[in-house]
DRENZANU-656931 format. One record per residue (C-alpha): residue number from 1; residue in one letter; x, y, z. Coordinates in pm, 1 decimal, decimal comma. Example, Ala and Ser with C-alpha at 12.3 -4.5 7.8 and 13.67 -1.06 7.14 Angstrom:
- 1:a:1230,0:-450,0:780,0 .
- 2:s:1367,0:-106,0:714,0 .
***
This chain:
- 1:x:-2116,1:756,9:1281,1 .
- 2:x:-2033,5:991,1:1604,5 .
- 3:x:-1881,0:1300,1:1465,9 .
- 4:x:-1667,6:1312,0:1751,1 .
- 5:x:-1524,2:968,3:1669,2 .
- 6:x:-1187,3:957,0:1632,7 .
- 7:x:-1025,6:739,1:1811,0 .
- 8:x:-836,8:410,4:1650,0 .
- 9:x:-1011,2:134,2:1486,9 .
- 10:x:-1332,0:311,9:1518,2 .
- 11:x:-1386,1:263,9:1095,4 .
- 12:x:-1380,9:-53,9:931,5 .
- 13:x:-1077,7:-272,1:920,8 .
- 14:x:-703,1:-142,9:930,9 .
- 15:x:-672,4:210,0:1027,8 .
- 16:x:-573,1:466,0:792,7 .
- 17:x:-268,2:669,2:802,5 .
- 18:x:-489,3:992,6:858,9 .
- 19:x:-691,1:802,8:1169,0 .
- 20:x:-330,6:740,0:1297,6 .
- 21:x:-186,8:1135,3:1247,3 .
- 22:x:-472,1:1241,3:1389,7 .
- 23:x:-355,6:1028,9:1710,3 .
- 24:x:-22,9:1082,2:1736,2 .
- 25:x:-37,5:1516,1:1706,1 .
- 26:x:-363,5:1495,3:1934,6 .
- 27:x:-547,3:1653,6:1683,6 .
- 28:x:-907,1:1571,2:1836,4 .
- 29:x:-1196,4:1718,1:1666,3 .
- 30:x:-999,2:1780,1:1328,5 .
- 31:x:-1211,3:1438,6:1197,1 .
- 32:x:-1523,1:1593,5:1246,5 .
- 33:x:-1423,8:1905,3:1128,1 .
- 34:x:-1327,8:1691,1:818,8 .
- 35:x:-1613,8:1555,1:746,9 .
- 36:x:-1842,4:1855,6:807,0 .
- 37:x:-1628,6:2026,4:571,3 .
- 38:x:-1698,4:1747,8:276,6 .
- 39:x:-2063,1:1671,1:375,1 .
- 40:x:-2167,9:2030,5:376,2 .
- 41:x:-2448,0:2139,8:119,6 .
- 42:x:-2301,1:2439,8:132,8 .
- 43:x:-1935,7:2611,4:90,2 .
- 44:x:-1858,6:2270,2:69,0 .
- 45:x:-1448,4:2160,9:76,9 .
- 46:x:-1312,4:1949,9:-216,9 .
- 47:x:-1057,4:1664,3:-81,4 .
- 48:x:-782,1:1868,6:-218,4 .
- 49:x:-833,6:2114,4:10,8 .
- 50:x:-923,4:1891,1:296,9 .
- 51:x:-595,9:1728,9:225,1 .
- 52:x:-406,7:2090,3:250,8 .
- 53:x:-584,0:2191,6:595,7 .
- 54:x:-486,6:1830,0:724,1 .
- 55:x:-141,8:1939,2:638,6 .
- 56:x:-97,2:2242,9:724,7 .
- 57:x:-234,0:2097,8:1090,9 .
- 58:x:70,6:1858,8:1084,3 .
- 59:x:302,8:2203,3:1036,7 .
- 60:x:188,0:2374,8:1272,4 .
- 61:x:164,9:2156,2:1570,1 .
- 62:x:548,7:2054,3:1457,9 .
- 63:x:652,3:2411,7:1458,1 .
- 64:x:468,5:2456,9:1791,7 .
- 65:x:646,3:2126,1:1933,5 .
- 66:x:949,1:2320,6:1853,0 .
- 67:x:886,4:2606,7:1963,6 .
- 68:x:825,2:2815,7:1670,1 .
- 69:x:672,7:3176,6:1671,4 .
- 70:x:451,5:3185,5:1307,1 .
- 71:x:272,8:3499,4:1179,2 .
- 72:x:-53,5:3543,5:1023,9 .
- 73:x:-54,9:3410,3:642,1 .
- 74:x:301,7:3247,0:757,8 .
- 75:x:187,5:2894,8:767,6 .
- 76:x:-3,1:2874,8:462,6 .
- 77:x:347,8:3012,4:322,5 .
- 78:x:559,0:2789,3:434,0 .
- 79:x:326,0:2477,0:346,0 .
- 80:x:338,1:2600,9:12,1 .
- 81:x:710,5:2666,4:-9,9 .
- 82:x:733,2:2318,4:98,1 .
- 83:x:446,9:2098,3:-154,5 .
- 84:x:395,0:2345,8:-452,1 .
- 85:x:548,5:2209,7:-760,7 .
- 86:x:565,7:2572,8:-881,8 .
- 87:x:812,5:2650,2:-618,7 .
- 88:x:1180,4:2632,0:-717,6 .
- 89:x:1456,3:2360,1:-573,4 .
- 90:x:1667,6:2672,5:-438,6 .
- 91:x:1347,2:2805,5:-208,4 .
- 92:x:1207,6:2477,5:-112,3 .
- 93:x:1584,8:2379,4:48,2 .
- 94:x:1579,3:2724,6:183,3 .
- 95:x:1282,7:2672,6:361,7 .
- 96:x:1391,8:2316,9:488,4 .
- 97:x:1705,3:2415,2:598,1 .
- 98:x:1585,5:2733,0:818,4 .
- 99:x:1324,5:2452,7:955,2 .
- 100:x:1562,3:2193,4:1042,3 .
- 101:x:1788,1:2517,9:1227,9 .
- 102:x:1451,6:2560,1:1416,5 .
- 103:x:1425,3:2216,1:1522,5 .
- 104:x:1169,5:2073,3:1244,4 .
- 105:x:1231,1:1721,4:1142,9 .
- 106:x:1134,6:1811,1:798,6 .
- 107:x:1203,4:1461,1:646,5 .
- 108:x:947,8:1316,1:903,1 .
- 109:x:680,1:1608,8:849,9 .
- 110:x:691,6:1532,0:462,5 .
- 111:x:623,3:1144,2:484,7 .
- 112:x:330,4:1220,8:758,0 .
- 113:x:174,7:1463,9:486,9 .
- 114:x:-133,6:1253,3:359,4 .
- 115:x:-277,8:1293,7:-43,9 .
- 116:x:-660,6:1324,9:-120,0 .
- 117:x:-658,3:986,9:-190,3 .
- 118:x:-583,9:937,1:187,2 .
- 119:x:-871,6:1191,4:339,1 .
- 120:x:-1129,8:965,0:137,2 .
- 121:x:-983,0:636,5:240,3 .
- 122:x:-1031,7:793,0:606,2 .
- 123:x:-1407,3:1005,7:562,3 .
- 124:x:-1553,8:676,0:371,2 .
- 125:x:-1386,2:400,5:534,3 .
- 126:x:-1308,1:535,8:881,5 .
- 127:x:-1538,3:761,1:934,8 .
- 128:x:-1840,3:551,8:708,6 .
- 129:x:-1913,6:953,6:572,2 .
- 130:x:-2104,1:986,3:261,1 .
- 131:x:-2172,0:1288,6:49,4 .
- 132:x:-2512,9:1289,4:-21,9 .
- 133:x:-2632,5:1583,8:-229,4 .
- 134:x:-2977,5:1759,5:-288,0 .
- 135:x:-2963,9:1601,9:-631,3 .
- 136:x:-2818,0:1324,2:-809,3 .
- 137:x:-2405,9:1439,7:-858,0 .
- 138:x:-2330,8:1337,7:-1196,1 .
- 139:x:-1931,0:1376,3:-1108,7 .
- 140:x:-1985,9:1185,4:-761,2 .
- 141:x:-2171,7:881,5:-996,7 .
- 142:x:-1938,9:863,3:-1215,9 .
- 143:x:-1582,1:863,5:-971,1 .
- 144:x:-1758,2:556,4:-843,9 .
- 145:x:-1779,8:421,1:-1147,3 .
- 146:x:-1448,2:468,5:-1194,1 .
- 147:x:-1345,0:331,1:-897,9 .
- 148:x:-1504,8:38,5:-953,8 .
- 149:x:-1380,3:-35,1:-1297,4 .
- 150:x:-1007,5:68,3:-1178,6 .
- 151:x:-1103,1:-195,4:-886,3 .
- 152:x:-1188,2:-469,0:-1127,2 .
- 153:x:-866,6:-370,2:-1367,2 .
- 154:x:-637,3:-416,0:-1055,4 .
- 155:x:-804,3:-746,3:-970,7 .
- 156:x:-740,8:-886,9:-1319,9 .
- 157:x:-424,4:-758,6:-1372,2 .
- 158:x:-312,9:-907,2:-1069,7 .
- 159:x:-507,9:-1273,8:-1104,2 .
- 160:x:-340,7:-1229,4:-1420,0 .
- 161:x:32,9:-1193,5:-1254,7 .
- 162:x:16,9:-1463,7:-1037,6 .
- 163:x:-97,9:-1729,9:-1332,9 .
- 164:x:216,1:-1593,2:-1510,2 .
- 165:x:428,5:-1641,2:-1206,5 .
- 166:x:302,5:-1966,2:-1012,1 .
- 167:x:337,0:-2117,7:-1416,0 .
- 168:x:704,8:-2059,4:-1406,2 .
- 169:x:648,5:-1759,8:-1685,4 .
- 170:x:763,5:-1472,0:-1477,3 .
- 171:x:1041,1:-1342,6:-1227,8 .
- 172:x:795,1:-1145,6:-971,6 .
- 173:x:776,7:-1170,7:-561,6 .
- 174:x:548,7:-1080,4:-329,8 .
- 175:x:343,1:-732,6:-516,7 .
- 176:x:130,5:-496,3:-475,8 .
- 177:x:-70,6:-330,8:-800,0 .
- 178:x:-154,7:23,1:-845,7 .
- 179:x:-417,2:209,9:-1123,9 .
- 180:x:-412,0:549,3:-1188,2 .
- 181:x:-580,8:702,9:-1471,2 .
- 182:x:-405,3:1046,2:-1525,7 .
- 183:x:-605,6:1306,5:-1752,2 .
- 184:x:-414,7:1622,9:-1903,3 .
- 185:x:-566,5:1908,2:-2032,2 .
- 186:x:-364,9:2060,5:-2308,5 .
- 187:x:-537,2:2368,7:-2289,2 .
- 188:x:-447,0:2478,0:-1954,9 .
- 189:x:-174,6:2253,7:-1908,9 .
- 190:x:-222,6:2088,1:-1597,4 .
- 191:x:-261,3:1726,1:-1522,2 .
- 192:x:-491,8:1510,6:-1247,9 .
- 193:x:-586,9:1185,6:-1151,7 .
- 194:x:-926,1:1129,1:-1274,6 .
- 195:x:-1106,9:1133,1:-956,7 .
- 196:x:-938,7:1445,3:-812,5 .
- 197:x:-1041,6:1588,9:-1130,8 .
- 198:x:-1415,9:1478,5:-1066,5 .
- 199:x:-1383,2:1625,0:-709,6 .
- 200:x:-1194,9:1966,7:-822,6 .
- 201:x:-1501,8:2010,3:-1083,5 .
- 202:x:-1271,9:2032,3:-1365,7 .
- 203:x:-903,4:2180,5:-1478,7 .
- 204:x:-773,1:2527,7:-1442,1 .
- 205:x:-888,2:2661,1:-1776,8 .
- 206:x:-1193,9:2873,0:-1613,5 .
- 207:x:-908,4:3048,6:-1379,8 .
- 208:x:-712,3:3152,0:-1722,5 .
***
Protein backbone atom coordinates (compact mmCIF):
# COMPACT_ATOMS: atom_id res chain seq x y z
CA UNK A 1 0.00 0.00 0.00
CA UNK A 2 1.12 3.88 -0.57
CA UNK A 3 2.93 4.84 2.53
CA UNK A 4 1.53 8.11 2.23
CA UNK A 5 -2.01 6.70 2.37
CA UNK A 6 -3.97 7.97 4.83
CA UNK A 7 -6.85 9.19 3.95
CA UNK A 8 -10.45 7.45 4.96
CA UNK A 9 -11.56 4.20 3.73
CA UNK A 10 -8.32 3.67 2.06
CA UNK A 11 -7.98 -0.05 4.17
CA UNK A 12 -10.44 -2.64 4.00
CA UNK A 13 -13.93 -2.21 5.26
CA UNK A 14 -15.01 0.20 8.23
CA UNK A 15 -12.39 2.58 9.19
CA UNK A 16 -10.62 2.33 12.34
CA UNK A 17 -10.69 4.71 15.12
CA UNK A 18 -6.85 5.47 14.53
CA UNK A 19 -7.58 6.10 10.49
CA UNK A 20 -10.26 8.53 11.86
CA UNK A 21 -7.79 10.50 14.68
CA UNK A 22 -5.45 10.70 12.28
CA UNK A 23 -8.17 12.82 10.22
CA UNK A 24 -9.65 14.83 12.51
CA UNK A 25 -5.98 16.36 14.29
CA UNK A 26 -4.54 16.49 10.58
CA UNK A 27 -1.95 14.35 11.53
CA UNK A 28 -0.74 13.47 7.82
CA UNK A 29 2.27 11.41 7.51
CA UNK A 30 2.00 10.00 11.21
CA UNK A 31 0.54 6.54 9.28
CA UNK A 32 3.52 6.09 7.47
CA UNK A 33 5.63 6.97 10.09
CA UNK A 34 3.65 4.13 11.85
CA UNK A 35 4.23 1.65 9.84
CA UNK A 36 7.92 2.30 9.09
CA UNK A 37 8.34 2.22 12.68
CA UNK A 38 6.76 -1.57 12.98
CA UNK A 39 8.09 -2.86 9.60
CA UNK A 40 11.63 -1.83 10.29
CA UNK A 41 14.37 -4.68 10.44
CA UNK A 42 15.98 -2.61 12.51
CA UNK A 43 15.35 -0.47 15.91
CA UNK A 44 12.15 -1.72 15.23
CA UNK A 45 8.92 -0.17 17.52
CA UNK A 46 6.72 -2.69 19.47
CA UNK A 47 2.81 -1.64 19.22
CA UNK A 48 3.06 -0.52 22.73
CA UNK A 49 5.13 2.04 21.90
CA UNK A 50 3.52 2.88 18.63
CA UNK A 51 0.41 3.19 20.66
CA UNK A 52 2.27 5.82 23.18
CA UNK A 53 3.76 8.07 20.21
CA UNK A 54 0.12 7.99 18.65
CA UNK A 55 -0.85 9.43 21.94
CA UNK A 56 1.29 11.59 22.88
CA UNK A 57 0.51 13.15 19.09
CA UNK A 58 -3.16 13.53 20.26
CA UNK A 59 -1.61 15.73 23.46
CA UNK A 60 0.20 17.73 21.87
CA UNK A 61 -1.75 18.99 18.99
CA UNK A 62 -4.65 19.51 21.89
CA UNK A 63 -2.31 21.52 23.98
CA UNK A 64 -1.24 23.41 20.82
CA UNK A 65 -5.09 23.95 19.84
CA UNK A 66 -5.13 25.59 23.14
CA UNK A 67 -2.55 27.36 23.14
CA UNK A 68 -0.20 25.69 25.38
CA UNK A 69 3.62 26.50 25.75
CA UNK A 70 5.31 22.68 26.58
CA UNK A 71 9.02 22.18 27.40
CA UNK A 72 11.38 19.61 26.35
CA UNK A 73 10.69 16.10 28.22
CA UNK A 74 7.22 17.99 29.26
CA UNK A 75 4.97 16.03 27.06
CA UNK A 76 6.19 12.69 27.61
CA UNK A 77 5.47 13.86 31.39
CA UNK A 78 2.34 14.78 31.25
CA UNK A 79 1.19 11.67 29.02
CA UNK A 80 2.48 9.68 31.68
CA UNK A 81 0.93 11.55 34.58
CA UNK A 82 -2.16 11.02 32.70
CA UNK A 83 -2.08 6.78 31.51
CA UNK A 84 0.54 5.28 33.99
CA UNK A 85 -1.14 3.06 36.43
CA UNK A 86 1.86 3.74 38.72
CA UNK A 87 0.83 7.27 39.03
CA UNK A 88 -1.30 8.18 42.06
CA UNK A 89 -5.23 9.45 41.96
CA UNK A 90 -4.01 12.82 43.75
CA UNK A 91 -1.34 13.63 40.66
CA UNK A 92 -3.33 12.32 37.84
CA UNK A 93 -6.43 14.94 38.99
CA UNK A 94 -3.71 17.41 39.45
CA UNK A 95 -2.64 17.16 36.13
CA UNK A 96 -6.29 17.15 34.68
CA UNK A 97 -7.37 19.90 36.49
CA UNK A 98 -4.32 22.38 35.53
CA UNK A 99 -5.27 21.01 31.83
CA UNK A 100 -8.83 21.71 31.87
CA UNK A 101 -7.64 25.59 33.49
CA UNK A 102 -5.58 25.62 30.20
CA UNK A 103 -8.35 24.86 28.02
CA UNK A 104 -7.79 20.90 27.49
CA UNK A 105 -10.91 18.91 27.17
CA UNK A 106 -9.29 16.18 29.04
CA UNK A 107 -12.39 13.85 29.09
CA UNK A 108 -12.39 14.00 25.20
CA UNK A 109 -8.42 13.56 24.86
CA UNK A 110 -8.72 10.30 27.08
CA UNK A 111 -11.53 8.50 24.97
CA UNK A 112 -9.52 9.55 21.58
CA UNK A 113 -6.38 7.75 23.18
CA UNK A 114 -6.23 4.41 21.08
CA UNK A 115 -4.68 0.78 22.80
CA UNK A 116 -2.18 -1.49 20.82
CA UNK A 117 -4.89 -3.45 19.96
CA UNK A 118 -6.09 -0.40 17.90
CA UNK A 119 -2.54 0.48 15.99
CA UNK A 120 -2.73 -3.26 14.64
CA UNK A 121 -6.35 -3.16 13.71
CA UNK A 122 -5.16 0.10 11.69
CA UNK A 123 -1.25 -1.13 10.26
CA UNK A 124 -2.93 -4.69 9.19
CA UNK A 125 -6.29 -3.81 8.23
CA UNK A 126 -5.98 -0.18 7.10
CA UNK A 127 -2.89 0.09 6.09
CA UNK A 128 -2.66 -3.98 4.66
CA UNK A 129 1.18 -3.67 6.58
CA UNK A 130 2.84 -6.84 7.38
CA UNK A 131 5.91 -7.51 9.43
CA UNK A 132 7.92 -9.68 7.58
CA UNK A 133 11.21 -10.60 9.22
CA UNK A 134 14.66 -11.95 7.95
CA UNK A 135 13.64 -15.20 9.59
CA UNK A 136 10.72 -17.06 10.61
CA UNK A 137 9.39 -14.99 14.14
CA UNK A 138 8.47 -17.67 16.37
CA UNK A 139 6.43 -14.93 18.67
CA UNK A 140 4.83 -13.32 15.37
CA UNK A 141 3.63 -17.31 14.42
CA UNK A 142 2.39 -17.97 17.30
CA UNK A 143 0.12 -14.39 18.16
CA UNK A 144 -1.52 -15.54 14.98
CA UNK A 145 -2.20 -18.56 16.22
CA UNK A 146 -3.64 -17.14 18.93
CA UNK A 147 -5.65 -14.95 17.23
CA UNK A 148 -7.08 -17.38 15.37
CA UNK A 149 -8.04 -19.75 18.08
CA UNK A 150 -9.43 -16.63 20.25
CA UNK A 151 -11.34 -15.94 16.74
CA UNK A 152 -12.85 -19.37 16.62
CA UNK A 153 -13.62 -19.27 20.68
CA UNK A 154 -15.61 -15.97 20.09
CA UNK A 155 -17.45 -17.51 17.14
CA UNK A 156 -18.61 -20.50 19.22
CA UNK A 157 -19.30 -18.86 22.18
CA UNK A 158 -21.45 -16.62 20.45
CA UNK A 159 -23.31 -19.37 17.93
CA UNK A 160 -23.58 -20.82 21.21
CA UNK A 161 -25.56 -17.62 22.83
CA UNK A 162 -27.90 -17.17 20.31
CA UNK A 163 -29.13 -21.12 20.36
CA UNK A 164 -29.61 -20.41 24.12
CA UNK A 165 -31.51 -17.27 23.46
CA UNK A 166 -33.66 -17.74 20.12
CA UNK A 167 -34.68 -21.34 22.30
CA UNK A 168 -36.30 -19.27 24.95
CA UNK A 169 -33.25 -20.42 27.49
CA UNK A 170 -31.75 -17.05 28.07
CA UNK A 171 -32.52 -13.26 28.88
CA UNK A 172 -29.77 -11.61 26.38
CA UNK A 173 -30.29 -8.64 23.58
CA UNK A 174 -28.49 -7.56 20.94
CA UNK A 175 -24.29 -8.50 22.08
CA UNK A 176 -21.20 -8.19 21.31
CA UNK A 177 -18.38 -10.95 22.63
CA UNK A 178 -14.96 -10.20 23.73
CA UNK A 179 -11.66 -12.80 24.43
CA UNK A 180 -8.85 -11.84 26.19
CA UNK A 181 -6.35 -14.17 27.43
CA UNK A 182 -4.48 -12.30 30.29
CA UNK A 183 -0.99 -13.90 31.37
CA UNK A 184 0.67 -12.82 34.84
CA UNK A 185 3.99 -13.32 35.74
CA UNK A 186 4.38 -13.85 39.42
CA UNK A 187 7.85 -13.22 39.34
CA UNK A 188 7.90 -9.75 38.27
CA UNK A 189 4.48 -9.05 38.94
CA UNK A 190 3.08 -7.57 36.02
CA UNK A 191 0.26 -8.71 33.88
CA UNK A 192 -0.48 -8.60 29.77
CA UNK A 193 -2.69 -9.69 27.26
CA UNK A 194 -1.11 -12.49 25.52
CA UNK A 195 -0.38 -10.88 22.32
CA UNK A 196 1.08 -7.64 23.76
CA UNK A 197 3.16 -9.98 25.63
CA UNK A 198 4.31 -11.73 22.27
CA UNK A 199 4.96 -8.20 20.82
CA UNK A 200 6.81 -6.73 24.13
CA UNK A 201 9.16 -10.01 23.87
CA UNK A 202 8.33 -11.01 27.28
CA UNK A 203 7.57 -9.50 31.05
CA UNK A 204 9.63 -7.13 33.04
CA UNK A 205 11.72 -9.69 34.89
CA UNK A 206 15.01 -8.99 32.63
CA UNK A 207 14.60 -5.08 33.77
CA UNK A 208 14.68 -6.36 37.64
Amino acid sequence: MDQSDDTPGSGRGRRSKVARLIEEYDLQGLGAELEQRWTADEDRSSLRELAAQFNQELLREALEAANVQHLDGELENTYRLLTDDDVSSAESTRIQRRLERDGVDVDALQRDFVTYQAIRTYLKEHRGAEYTPAETDPLEREATNVQKLRGRMVSVTEGKLEQLRDGGHLTLGEFRTLAEIQVICEDCNTQFDVLELFDRGGCNCDSE
